[in-house]
DSSP file (Angstrom, degrees, kcal/mol; ACC not computed):
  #  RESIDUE AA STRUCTURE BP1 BP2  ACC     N-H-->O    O-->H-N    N-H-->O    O-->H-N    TCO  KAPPA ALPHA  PHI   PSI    X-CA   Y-CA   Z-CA
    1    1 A X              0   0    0      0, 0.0     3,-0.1     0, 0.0     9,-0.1   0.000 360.0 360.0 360.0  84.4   -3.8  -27.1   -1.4
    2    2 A X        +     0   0    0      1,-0.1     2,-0.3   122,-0.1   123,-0.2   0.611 360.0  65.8-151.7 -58.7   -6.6  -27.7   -3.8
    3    3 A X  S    S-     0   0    0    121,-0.1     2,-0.5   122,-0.0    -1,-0.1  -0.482  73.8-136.4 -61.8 143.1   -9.7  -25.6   -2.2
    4    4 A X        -     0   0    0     -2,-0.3     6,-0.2     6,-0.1     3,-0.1  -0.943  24.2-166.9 -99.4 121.7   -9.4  -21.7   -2.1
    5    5 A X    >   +     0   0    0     -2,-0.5     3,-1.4     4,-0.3     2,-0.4   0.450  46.0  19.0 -86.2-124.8  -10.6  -20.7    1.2
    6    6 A X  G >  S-     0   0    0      3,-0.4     3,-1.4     1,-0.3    -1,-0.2  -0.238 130.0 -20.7 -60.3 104.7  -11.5  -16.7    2.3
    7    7 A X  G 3  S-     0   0    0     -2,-0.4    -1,-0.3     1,-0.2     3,-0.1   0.558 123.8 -54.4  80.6   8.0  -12.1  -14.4   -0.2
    8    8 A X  G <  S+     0   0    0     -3,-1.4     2,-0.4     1,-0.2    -1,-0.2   0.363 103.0 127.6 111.5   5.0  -10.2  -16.4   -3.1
    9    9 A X    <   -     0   0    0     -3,-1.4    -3,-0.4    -5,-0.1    -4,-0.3  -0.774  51.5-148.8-106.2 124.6   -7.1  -16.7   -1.1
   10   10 A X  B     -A  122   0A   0    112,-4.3     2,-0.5    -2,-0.4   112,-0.5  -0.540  20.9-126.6 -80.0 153.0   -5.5  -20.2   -0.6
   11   11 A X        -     0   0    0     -2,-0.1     2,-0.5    92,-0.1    90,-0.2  -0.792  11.5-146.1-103.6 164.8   -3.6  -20.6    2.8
   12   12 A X        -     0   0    0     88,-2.0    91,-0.2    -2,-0.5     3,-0.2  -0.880  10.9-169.8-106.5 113.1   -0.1  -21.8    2.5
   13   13 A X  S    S+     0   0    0     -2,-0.5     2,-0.4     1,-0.3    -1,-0.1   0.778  91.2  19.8 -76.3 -22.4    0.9  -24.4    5.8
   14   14 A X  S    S-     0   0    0     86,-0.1    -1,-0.3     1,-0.1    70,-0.1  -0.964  70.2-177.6-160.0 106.3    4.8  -24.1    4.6
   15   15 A X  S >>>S+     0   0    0     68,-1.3     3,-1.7    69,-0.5     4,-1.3   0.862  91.1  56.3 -82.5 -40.2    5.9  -21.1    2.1
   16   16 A X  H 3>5S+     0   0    0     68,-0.6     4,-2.6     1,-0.3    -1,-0.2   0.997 111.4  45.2 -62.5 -62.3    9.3  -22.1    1.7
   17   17 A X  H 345S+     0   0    0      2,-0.2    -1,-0.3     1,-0.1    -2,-0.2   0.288 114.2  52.0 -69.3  19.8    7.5  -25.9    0.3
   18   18 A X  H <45S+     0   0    0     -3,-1.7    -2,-0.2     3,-0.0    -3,-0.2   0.732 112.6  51.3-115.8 -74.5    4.7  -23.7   -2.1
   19   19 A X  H  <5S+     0   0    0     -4,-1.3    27,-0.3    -5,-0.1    -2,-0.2   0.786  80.0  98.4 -24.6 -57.2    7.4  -22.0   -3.5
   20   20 A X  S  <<S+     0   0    0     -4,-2.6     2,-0.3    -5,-0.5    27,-0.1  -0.107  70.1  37.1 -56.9 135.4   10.1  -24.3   -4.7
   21   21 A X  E    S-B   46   0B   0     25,-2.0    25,-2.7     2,-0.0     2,-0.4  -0.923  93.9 -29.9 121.6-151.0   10.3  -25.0   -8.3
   22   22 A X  E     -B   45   0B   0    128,-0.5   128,-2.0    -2,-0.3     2,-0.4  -0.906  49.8-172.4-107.2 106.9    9.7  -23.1  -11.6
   23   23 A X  E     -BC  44 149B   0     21,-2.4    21,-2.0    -2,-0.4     2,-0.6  -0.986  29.2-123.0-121.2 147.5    7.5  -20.4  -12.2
   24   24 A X  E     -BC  43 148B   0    124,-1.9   124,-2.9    -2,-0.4     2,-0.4  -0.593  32.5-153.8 -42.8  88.5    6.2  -18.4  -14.9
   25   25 A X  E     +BC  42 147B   0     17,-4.2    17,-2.5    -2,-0.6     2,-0.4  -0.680  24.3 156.0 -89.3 102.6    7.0  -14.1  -14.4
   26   26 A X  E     +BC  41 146B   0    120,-1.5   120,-2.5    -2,-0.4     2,-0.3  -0.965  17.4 169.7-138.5 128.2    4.7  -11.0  -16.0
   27   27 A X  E     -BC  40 145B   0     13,-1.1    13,-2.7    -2,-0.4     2,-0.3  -0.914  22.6-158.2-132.7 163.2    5.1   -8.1  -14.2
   28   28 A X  E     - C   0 144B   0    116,-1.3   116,-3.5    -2,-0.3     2,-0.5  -0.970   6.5-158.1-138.9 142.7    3.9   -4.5  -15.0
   29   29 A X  E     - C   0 143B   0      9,-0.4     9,-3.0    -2,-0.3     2,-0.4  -0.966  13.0-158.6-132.3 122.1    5.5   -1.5  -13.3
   30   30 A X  E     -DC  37 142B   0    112,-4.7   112,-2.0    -2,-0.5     7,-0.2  -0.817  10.1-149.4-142.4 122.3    3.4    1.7  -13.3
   31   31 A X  E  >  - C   0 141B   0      5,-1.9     4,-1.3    -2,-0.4   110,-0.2  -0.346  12.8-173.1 -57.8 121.4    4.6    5.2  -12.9
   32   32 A X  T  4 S+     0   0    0    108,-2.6    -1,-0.2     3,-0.1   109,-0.1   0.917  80.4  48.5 -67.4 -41.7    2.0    7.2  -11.2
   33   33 A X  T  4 S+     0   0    0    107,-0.7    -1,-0.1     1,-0.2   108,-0.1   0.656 127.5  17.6 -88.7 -12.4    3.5   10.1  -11.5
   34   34 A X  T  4 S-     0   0    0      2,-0.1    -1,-0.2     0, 0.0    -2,-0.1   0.332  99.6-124.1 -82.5 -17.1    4.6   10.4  -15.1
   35   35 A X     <  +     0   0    0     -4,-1.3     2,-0.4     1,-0.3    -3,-0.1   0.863  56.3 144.1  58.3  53.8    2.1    7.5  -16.4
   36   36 A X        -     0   0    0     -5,-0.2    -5,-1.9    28,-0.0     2,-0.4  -0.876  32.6-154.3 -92.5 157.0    4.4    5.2  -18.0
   37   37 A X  B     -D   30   0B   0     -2,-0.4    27,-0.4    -7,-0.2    -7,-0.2  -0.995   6.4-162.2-121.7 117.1    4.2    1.8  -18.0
   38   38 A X        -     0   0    0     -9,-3.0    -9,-0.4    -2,-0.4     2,-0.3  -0.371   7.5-139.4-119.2-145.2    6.5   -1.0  -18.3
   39   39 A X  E     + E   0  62B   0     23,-2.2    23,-2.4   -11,-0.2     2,-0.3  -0.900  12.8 177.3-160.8 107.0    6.7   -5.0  -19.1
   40   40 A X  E     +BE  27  61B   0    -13,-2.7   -13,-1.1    -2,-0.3     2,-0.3  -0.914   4.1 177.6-110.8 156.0    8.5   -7.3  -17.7
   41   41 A X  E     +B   26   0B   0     19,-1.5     2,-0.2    -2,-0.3   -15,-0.2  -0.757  32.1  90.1-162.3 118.6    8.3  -11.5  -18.8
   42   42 A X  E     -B   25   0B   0    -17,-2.5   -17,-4.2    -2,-0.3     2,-0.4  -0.860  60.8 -74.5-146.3-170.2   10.4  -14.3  -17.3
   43   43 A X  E     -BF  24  58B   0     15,-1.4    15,-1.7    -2,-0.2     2,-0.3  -0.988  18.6-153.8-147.3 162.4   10.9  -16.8  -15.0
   44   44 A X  E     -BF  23  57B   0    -21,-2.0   -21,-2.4    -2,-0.4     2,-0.5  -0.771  13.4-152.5-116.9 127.0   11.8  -17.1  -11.3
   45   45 A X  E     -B   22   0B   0     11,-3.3     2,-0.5    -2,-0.3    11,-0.2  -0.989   4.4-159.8-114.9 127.2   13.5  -20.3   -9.9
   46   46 A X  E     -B   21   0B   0    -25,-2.7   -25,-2.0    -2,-0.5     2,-0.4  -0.927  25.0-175.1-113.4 105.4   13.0  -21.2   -6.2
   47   47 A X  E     -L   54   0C   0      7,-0.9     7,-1.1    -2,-0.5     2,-0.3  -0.963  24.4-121.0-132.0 114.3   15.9  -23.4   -6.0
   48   48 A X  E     +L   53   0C   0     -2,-0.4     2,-0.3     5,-0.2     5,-0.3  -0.424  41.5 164.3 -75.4 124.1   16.6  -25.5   -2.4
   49   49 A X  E >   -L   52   0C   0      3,-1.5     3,-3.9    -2,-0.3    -1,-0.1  -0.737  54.6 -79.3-110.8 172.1   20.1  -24.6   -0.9
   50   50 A X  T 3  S+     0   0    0     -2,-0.3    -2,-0.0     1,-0.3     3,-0.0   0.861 126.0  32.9 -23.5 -55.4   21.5  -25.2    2.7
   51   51 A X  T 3  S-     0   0    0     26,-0.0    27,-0.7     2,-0.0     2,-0.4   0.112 129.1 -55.3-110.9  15.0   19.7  -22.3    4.4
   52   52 A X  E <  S-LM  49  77C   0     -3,-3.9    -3,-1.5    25,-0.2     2,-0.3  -0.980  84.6 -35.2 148.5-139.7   16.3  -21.9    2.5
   53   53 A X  E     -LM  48  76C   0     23,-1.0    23,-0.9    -2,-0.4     2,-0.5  -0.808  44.1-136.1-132.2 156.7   15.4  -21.4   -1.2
   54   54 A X  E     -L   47   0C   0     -7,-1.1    -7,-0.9    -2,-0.3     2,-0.3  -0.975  20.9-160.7-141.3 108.8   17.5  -19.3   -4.0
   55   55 A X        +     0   0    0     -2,-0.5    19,-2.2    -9,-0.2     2,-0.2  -0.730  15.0 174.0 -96.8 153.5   15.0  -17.2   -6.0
   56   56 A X  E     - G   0  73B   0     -2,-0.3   -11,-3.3   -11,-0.2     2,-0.3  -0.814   6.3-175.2-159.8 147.3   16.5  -16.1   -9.4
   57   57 A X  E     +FG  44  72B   0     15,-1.0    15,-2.0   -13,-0.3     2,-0.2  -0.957   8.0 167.0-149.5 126.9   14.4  -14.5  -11.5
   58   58 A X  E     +FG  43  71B   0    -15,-1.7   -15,-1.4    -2,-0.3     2,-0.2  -0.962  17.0 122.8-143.8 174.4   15.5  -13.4  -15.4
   59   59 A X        -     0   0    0     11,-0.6     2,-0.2    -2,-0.2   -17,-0.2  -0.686  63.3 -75.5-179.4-125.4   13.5  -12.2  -18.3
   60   60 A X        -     0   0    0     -2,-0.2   -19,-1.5     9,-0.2     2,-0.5  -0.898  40.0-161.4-178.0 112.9   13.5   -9.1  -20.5
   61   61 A X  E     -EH  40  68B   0      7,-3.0     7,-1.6    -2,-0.2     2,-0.4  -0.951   3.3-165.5-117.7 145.4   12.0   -5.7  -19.2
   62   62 A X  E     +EH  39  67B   0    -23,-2.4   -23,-2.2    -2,-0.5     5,-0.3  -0.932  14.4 165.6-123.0 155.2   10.9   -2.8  -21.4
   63   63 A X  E >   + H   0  66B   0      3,-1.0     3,-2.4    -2,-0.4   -25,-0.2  -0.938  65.5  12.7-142.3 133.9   10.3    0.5  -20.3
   64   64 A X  T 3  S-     0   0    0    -27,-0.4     3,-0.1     1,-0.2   -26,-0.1   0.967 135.9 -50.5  59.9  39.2   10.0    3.5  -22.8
   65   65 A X  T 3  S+     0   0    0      1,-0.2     2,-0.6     0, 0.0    -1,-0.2   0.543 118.2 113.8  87.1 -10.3    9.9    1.9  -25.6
   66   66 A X  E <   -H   63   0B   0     -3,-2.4    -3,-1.0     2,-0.0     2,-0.4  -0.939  42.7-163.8-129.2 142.4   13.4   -0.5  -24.6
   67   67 A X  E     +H   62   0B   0     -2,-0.6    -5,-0.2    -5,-0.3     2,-0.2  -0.952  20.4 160.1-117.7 116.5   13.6   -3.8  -23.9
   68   68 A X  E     -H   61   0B   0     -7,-1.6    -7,-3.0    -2,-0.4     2,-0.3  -0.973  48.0 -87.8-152.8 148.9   16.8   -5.0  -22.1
   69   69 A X        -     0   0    0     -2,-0.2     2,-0.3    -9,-0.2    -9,-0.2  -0.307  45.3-168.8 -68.9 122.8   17.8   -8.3  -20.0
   70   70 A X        -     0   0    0     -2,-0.3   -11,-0.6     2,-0.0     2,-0.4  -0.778   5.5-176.0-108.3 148.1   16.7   -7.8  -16.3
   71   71 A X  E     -G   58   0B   0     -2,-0.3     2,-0.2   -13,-0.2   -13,-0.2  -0.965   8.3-168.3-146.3 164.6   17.8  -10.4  -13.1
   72   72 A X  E     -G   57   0B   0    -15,-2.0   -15,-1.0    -2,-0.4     2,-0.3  -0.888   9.6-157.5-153.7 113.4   17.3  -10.6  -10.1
   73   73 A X  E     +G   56   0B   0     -2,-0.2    17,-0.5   -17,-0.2   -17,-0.2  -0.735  20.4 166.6 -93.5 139.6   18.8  -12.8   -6.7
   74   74 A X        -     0   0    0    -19,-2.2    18,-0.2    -2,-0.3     2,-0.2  -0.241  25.3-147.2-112.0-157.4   16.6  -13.5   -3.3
   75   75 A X        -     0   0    0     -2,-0.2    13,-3.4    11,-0.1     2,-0.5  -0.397   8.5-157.7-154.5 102.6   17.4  -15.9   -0.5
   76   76 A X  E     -MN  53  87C   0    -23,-0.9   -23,-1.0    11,-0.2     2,-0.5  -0.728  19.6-178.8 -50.4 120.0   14.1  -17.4    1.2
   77   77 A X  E     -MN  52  86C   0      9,-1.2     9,-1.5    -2,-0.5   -25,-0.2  -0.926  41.3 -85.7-114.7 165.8   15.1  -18.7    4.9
   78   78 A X        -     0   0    0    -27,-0.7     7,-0.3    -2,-0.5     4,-0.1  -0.593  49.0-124.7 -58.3 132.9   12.8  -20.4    7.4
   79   79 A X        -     0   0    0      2,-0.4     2,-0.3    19,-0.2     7,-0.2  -0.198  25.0-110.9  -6.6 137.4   10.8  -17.5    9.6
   80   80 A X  S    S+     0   0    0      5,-0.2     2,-0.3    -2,-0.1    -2,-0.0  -0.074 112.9  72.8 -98.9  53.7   11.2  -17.8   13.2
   81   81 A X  S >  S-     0   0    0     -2,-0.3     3,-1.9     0, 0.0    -2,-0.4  -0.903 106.5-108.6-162.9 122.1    7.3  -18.8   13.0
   82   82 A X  T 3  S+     0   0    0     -2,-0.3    -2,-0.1     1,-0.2     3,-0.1  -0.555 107.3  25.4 -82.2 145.5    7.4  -22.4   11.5
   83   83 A X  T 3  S+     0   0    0      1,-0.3   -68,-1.3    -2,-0.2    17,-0.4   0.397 104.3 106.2  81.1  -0.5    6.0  -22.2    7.7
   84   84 A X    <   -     0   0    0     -3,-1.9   -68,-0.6    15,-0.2   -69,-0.5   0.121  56.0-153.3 -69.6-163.8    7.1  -18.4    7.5
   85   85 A X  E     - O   0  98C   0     13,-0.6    13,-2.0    -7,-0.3     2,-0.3  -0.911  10.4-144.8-162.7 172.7   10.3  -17.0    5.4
   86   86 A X  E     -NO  77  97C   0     -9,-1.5    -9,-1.2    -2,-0.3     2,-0.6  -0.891  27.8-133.5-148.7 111.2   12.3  -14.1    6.0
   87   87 A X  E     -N   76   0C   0      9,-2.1     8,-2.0    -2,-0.3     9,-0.5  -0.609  25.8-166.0 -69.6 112.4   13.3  -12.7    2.6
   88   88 A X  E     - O   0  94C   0    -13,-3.4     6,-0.2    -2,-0.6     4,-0.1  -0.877  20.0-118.5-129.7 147.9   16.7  -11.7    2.1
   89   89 A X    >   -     0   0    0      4,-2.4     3,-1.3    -2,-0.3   -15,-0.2  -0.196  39.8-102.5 -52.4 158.6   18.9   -9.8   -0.2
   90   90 A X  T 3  S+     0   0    0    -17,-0.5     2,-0.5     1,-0.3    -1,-0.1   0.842 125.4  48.2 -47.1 -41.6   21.8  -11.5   -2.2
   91   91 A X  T 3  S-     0   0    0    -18,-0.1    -1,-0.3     1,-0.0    -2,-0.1  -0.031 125.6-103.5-101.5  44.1   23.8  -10.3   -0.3
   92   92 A X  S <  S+     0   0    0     -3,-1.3    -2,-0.1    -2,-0.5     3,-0.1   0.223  73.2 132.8  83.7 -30.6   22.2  -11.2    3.0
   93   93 A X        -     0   0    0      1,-0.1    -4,-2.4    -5,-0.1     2,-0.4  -0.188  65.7 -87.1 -64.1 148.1   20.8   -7.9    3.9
   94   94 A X  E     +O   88   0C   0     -6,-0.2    -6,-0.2     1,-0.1    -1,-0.1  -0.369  46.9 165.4 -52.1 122.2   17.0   -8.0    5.1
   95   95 A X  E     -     0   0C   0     -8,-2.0     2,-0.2    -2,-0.4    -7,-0.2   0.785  55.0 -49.7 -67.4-103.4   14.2   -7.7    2.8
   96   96 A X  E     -     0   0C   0     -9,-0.5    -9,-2.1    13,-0.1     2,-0.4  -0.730  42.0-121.0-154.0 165.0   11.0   -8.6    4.2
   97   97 A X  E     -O   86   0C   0    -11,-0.2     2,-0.4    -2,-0.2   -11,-0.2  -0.868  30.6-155.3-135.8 167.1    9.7  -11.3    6.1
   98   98 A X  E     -O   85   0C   0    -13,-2.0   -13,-0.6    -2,-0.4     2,-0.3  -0.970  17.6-179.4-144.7 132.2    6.6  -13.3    4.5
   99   99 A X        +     0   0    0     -2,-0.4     3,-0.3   -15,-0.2     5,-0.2  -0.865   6.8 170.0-136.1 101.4    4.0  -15.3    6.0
  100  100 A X    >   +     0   0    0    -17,-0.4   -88,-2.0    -2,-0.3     3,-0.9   0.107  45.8 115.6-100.1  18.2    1.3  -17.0    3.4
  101  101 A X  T 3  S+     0   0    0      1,-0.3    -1,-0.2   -90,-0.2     4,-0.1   0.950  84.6  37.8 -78.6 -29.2   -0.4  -19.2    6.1
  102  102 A X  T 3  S-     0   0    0     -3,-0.3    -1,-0.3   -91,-0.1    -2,-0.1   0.593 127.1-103.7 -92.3  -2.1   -3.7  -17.2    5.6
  103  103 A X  S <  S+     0   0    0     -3,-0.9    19,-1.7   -91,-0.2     2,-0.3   0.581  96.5  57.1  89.2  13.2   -2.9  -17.2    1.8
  104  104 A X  E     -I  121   0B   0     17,-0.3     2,-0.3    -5,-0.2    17,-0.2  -0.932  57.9-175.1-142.7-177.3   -1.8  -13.6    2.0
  105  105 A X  E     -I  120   0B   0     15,-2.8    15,-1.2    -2,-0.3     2,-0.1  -0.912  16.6-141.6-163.1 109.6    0.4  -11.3    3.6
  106  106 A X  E     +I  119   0B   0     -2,-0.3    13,-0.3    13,-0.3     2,-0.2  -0.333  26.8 169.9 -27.9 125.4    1.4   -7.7    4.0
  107  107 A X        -     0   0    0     11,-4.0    11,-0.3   -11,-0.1     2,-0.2  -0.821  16.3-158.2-124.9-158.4    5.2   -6.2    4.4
  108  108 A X        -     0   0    0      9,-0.2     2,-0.3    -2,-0.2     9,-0.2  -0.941   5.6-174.5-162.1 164.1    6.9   -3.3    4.3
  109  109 A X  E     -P  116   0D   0      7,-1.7     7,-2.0    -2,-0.2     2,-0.8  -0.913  16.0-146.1-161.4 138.1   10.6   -2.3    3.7
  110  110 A X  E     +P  115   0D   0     -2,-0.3     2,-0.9     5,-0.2     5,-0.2  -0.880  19.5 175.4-114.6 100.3   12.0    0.8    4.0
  111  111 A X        -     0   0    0      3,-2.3     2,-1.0    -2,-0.8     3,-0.2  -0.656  56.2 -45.1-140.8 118.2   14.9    2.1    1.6
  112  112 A X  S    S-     0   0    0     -2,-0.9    24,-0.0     1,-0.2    -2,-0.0  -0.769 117.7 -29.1  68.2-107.5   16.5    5.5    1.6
  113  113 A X  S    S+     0   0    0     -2,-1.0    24,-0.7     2,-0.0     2,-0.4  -0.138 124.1  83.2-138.7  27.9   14.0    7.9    1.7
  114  114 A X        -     0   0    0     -3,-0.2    -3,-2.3    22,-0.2     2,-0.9  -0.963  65.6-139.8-134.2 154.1   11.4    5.9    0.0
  115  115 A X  E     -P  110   0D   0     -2,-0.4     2,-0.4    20,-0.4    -5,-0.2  -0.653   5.6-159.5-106.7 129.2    9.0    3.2    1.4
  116  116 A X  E     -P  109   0D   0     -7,-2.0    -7,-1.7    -2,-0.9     2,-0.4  -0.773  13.9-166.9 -84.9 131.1    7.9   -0.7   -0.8
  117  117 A X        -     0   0    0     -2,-0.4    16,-0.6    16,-0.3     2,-0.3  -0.949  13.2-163.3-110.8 111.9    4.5   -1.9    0.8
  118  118 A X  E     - J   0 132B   0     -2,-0.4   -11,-4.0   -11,-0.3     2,-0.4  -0.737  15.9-167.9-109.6 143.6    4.2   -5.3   -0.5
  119  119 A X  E     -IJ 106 131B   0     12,-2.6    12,-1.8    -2,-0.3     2,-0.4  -0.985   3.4-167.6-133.7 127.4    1.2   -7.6   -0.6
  120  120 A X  E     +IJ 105 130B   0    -15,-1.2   -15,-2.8    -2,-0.4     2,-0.3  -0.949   8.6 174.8-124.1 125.1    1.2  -11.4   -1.4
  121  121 A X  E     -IJ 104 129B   0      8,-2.1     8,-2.3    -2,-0.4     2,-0.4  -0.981  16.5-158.8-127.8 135.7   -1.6  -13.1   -2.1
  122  122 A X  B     -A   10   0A   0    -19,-1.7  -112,-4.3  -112,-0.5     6,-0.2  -0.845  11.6-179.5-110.3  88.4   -1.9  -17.0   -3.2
  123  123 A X        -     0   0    0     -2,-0.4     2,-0.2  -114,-0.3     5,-0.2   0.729  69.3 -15.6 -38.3 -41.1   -5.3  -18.0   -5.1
  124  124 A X  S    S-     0   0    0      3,-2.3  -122,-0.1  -114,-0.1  -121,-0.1  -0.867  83.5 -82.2-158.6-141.0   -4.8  -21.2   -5.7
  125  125 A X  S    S+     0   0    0     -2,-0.2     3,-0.1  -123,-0.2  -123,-0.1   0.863 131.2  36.7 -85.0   1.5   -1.6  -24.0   -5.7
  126  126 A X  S    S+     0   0    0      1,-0.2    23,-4.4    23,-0.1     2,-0.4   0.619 117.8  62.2-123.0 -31.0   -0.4  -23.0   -9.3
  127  127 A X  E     + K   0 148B   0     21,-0.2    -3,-2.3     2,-0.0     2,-0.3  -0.973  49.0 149.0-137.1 103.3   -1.2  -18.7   -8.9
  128  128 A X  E     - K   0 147B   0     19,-1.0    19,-2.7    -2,-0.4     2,-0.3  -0.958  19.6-164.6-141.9 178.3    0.1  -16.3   -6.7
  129  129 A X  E     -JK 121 146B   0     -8,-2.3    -8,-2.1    -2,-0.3     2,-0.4  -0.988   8.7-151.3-155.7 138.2    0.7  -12.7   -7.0
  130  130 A X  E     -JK 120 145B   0     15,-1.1    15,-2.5    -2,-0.3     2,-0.6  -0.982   4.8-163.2-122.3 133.0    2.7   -9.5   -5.3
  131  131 A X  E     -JK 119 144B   0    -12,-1.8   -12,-2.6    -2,-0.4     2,-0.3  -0.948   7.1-173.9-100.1 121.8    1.7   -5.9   -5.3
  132  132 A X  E     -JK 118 143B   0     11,-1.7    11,-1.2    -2,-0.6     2,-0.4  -0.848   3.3-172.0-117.2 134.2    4.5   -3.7   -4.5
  133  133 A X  E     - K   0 142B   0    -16,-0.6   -16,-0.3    -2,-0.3     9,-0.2  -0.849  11.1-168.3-141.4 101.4    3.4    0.0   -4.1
  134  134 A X        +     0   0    0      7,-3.2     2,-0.3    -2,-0.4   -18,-0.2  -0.294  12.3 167.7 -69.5 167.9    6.8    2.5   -3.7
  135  135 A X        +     0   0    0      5,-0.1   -20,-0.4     3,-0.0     2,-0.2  -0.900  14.4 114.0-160.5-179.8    6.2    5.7   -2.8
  136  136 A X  B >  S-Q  139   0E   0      3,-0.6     3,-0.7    -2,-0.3   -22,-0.2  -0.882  80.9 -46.5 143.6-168.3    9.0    8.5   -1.5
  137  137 A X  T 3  S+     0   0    0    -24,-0.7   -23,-0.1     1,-0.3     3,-0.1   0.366 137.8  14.5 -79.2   2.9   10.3   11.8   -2.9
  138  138 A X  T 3  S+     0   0    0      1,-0.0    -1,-0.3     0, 0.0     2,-0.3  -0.098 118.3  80.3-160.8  53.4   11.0   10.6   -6.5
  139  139 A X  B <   +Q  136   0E   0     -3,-0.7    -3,-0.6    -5,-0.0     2,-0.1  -0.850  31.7 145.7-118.2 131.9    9.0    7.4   -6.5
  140  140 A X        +     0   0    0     -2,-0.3  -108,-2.6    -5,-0.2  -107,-0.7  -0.289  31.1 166.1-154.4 115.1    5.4    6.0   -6.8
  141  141 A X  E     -C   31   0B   0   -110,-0.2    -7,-3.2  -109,-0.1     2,-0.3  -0.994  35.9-157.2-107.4 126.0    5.2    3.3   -8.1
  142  142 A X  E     +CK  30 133B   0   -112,-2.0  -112,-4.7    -2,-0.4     2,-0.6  -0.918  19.8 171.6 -86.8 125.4    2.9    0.4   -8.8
  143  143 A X  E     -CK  29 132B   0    -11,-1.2   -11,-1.7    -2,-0.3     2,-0.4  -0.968   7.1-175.7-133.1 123.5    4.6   -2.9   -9.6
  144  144 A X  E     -CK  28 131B   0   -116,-3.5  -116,-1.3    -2,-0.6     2,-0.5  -0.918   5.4-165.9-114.6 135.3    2.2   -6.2   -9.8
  145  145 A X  E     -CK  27 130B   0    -15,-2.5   -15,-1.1    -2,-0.4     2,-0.7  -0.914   7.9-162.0-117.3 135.3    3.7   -9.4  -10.3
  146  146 A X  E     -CK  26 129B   0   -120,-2.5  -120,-1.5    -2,-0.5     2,-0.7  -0.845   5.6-160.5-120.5 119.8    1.9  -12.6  -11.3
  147  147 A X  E     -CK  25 128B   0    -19,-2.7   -19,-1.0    -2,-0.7     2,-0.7  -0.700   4.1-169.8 -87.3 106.2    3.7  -16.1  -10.8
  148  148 A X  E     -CK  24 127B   0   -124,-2.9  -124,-1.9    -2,-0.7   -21,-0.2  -0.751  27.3-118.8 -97.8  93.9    2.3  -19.0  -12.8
  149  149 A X  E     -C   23   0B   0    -23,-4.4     2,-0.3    -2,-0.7  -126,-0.2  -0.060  27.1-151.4 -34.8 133.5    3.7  -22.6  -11.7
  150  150 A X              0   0    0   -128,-2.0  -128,-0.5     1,-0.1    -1,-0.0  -0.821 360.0 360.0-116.9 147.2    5.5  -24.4  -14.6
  151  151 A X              0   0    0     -2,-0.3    -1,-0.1  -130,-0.1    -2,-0.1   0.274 360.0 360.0  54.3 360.0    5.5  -27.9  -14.8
């Protein structure tokens, strides 16, 4: 994984094996409709268990002027498309299912009355990045995250 192919985006043969390890978390969450902005910076560990990978992600987010410790649990599992993932809540429930093999990848997730469009793109083996765009009847949000490999 060393060239970047189409359009600056590397593909990924195996997400679950691009993923695992340590990375480096700055994300920025922006309210459209009120124009605030907020900050998050940590890091995310893609960690192998039985059934996949166990993302946990901590840091420090400010919003408004406060800065307070934020976490976060995933579960990666294999895709039923070899080199996918199917993104799952801590507590099992569906997320999203994720496919990098063209080095990015659309989802979508639907929850309560509002909808996440997520977009994953990998640039290169070290740099990848998600764009989350909410929307819904007290939502829109933009939230970009950028993952930097540690180590």
């Amino acid at each position: 994984m060393d060239a970047v192919s189409d359009g600056g985006r590397l593909p990924v043969p195996d997400v679950l094996g691009f993923l695992a390890g340590r990375w480096r978390v700055t994300r920025t969450v922006r309210d459209l409709a009120g124009a605030d902005e907020g900050h998050f910076e940590g890091h995310t560990t893609f960690a192998p268990v039985p059934d996949g990978l166990l993302h946990e992600e901590a840091g420090e987010f400010t919003w408004q002027g406060v800065t307070r410790p934020a976490t976060r649990t995933l579960r990666f599992v294999p895709g039923s498309v070899p080199g996918t993932a199917e993104v799952r809540f801590a507590d099992g429930r569906p997320f999203h299912d994720l496919d990098l093999r063209g080095g990015r990848h659309i989802a979508g997730h639907p929850c309560a009355a509002d909808f996440y469009r997520g977009e994953f793109t990998v640039t290169d083996a070290d740099h990848w990045r998600s764009v989350w765009r909410v929307g819904g009847p007290k939502k829109d949000l933009v939230l970009t995250t950028d993952y930097v490999r540690e180590g």
